[in-house]
N, C-alpha and C positions, 0 to 999 in steps of 0.2 A: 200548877199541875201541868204532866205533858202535854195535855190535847187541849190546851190553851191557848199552845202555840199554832198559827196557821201550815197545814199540810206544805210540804215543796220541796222535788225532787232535789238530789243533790247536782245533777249537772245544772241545773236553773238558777240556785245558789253561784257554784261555780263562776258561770255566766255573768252573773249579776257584780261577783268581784271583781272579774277582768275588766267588765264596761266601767268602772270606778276605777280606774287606774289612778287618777289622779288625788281619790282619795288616801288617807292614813290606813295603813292596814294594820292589826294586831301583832305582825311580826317581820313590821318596818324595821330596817335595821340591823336584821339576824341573818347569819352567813349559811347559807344553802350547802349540805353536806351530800357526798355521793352516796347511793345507796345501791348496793349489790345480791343478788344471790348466790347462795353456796350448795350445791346437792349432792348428799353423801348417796350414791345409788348401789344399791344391795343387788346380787344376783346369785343366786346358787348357784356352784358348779362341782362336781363332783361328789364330795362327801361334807361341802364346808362353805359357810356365807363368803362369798367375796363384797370388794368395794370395790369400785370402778375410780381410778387416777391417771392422771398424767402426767408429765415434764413439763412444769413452769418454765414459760420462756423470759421474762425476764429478770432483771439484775434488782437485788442481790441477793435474789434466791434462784438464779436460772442452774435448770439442771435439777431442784427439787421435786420431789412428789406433788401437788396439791389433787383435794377435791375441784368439782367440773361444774361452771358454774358462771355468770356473768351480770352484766350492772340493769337495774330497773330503769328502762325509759321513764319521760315525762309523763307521755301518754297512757302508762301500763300501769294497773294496779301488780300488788308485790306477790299475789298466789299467781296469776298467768304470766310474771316473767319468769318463776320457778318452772311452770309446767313447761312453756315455751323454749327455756335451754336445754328440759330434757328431750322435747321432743323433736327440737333442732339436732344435736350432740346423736340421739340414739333411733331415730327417726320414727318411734315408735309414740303411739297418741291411746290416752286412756288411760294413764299410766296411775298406779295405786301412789300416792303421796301422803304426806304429814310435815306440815310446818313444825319444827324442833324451838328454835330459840333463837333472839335477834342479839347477836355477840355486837359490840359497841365499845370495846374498850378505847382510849384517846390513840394508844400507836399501836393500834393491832397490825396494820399497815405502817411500816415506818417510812414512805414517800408521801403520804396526804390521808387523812383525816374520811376513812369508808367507814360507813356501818353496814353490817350484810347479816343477812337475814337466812340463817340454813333449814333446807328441809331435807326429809330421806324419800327415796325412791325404790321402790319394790318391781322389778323387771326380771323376765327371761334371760338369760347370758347366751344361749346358742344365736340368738336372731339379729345377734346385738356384732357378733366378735369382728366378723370382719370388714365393716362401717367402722366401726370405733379403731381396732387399730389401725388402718389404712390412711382415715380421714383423718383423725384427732393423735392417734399417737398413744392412744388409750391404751390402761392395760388393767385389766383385772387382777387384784392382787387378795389374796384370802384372809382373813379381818383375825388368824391369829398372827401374819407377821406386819400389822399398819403400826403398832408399837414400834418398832425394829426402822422403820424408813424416815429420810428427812423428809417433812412435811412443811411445807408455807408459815407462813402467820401460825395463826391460831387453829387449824386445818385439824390436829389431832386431837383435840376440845370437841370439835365438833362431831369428828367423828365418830368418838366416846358417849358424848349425850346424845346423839342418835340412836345408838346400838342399846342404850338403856332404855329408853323409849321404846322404843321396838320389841324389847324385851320385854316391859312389860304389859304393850297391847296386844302381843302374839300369845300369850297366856288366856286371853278373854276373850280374842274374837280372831276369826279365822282368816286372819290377811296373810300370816305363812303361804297360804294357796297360789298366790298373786307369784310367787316366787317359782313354783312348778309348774312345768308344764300343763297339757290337759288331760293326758292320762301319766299314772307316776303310780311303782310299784309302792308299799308298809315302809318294805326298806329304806328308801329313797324320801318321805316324810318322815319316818324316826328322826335318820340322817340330818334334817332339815332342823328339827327341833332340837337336838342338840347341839349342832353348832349354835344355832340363833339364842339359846340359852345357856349355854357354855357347860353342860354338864352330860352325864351319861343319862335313859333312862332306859326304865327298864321292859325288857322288848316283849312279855308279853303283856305286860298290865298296860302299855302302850297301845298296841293295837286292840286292847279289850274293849278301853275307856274314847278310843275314835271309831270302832265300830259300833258299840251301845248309841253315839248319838245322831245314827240314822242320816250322816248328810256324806256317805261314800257311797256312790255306786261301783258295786264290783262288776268289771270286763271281763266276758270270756277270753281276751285276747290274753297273753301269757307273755309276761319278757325271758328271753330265751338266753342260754351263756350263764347265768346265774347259780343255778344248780340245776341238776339231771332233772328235776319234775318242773324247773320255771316257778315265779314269779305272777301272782295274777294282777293286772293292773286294775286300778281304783280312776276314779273320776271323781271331784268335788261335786256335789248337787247345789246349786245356787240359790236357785228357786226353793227348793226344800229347804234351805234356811233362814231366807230372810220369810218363809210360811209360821217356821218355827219359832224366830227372835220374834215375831209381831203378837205369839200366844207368849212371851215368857221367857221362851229357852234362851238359855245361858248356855255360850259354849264355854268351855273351860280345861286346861290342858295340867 
């Protein structure tokens, strides 16, 4: 049974291998492989999900698109080197994440032997634009032309099994949010959920079925330029729905 075995932290373990150096280890003799991270970072802009890329610098793909992303230290477990390049790269911390899938093929990389581990990231694009392009070279590109670009390795795999994922935890629970600002007109979430789902919906049963579930607060404040009466802006309520997921509620789009 498990609780047979005596209690003991894992860095004590650890610890306890290293002082045994001179012992046989279980994976004496096995060649230590790099391992990377890859993050496909989503941002809305305008009327349509973009992906954040850049210029691979080098050969023999320099000059192409890749996802933004770098190698797991020793010291680092594999979820804080994810957060850590994004919060290095976008300077931005708390960032909504999901580890996707550990791509491994033998020559994904055809100079040595990487396994990299992709996750997506969910960010503002306004706060972002000009750090990333100035520093990095970055460019937002809208996720109906990342078909259309040369991408790295395996970069356009990944970005594909992101966007499905994404697809379908934005149907069940409300990380869309994480994409919007903190106030954001109907428009501007419709907007939102049809790009990230790829299809039309329809715009009053849309706003029926997100206002029946009590987690918008509507603003007096009004966005203006839109049409002659304005625009009333919305606010997500947070607190109102992890009240409401703890009784039951299902969001559901």
């Amino acid at each position: 049974m498990l609780d047979s075995f005596p209690a003991r932290s894992a860095s004590s373990a650890i610890a306890q291998f290293r002082d045994a150096s001179a012992s046989p280890h279980y994976h004496q003799g096995e060649v230590g492989l790099l391992n990377s991270v890859d993050c496909v970072i989503f941002g809305f802009y305008g009327t349509e999900l973009h992906v954040l890329l850049h210029r691979f610098l080098y050969d023999p793909f320099k000059g192409y698109w890749a996802l933004l992303g770098g190698f797991v230290h020793p010291e680092e477990n594999i979820d804080d080197a994810a957060r850590n390049t994004v919060e290095r790269l976008t300077g931005l911390d708390n960032v909504y994440m999901e580890q996707v899938y550990t791509f491994g093929a033998v020559y994904r990389v055809p100079t040595e032997r990487v396994i990299t581990t992709c996750y997506y990231a969910l960010i503002e694009v306004e706060p972002t634009l000009s750090k990333l392009s100035h520093e990095y070279g970055a460019t937002w590109h809208p996720i109906s032309q990342i078909s259309q670009l040369d991408l790295v390795y395996d970069h356009l795999q990944m970005f594909q099994k992101a966007l499905e994922q994404l697809r379908r935890k934005v149907r069940y629970q409300p990380i869309g949010f994480e994409l919007l600002p903190d106030k954001f007109t109907m428009l501007e979430l419709r907007n939102l959920y049809e790009s990230i789902l790829g299809r039309a919906l329809d715009k009053r049963n849309f706003s029926k079925k997100i206002l029946n579930m009590n987690l918008l607060q509507k603003l007096k404040e009004k966005q203006k330029g839109t049409s002659r009466r304005g625009a009333y802006y919305f606010r997500f309520d947070e607190k109102r729905y992890q009240e409401l997921a703890a009784k039951g509620f299902l969001f559901e789009i």
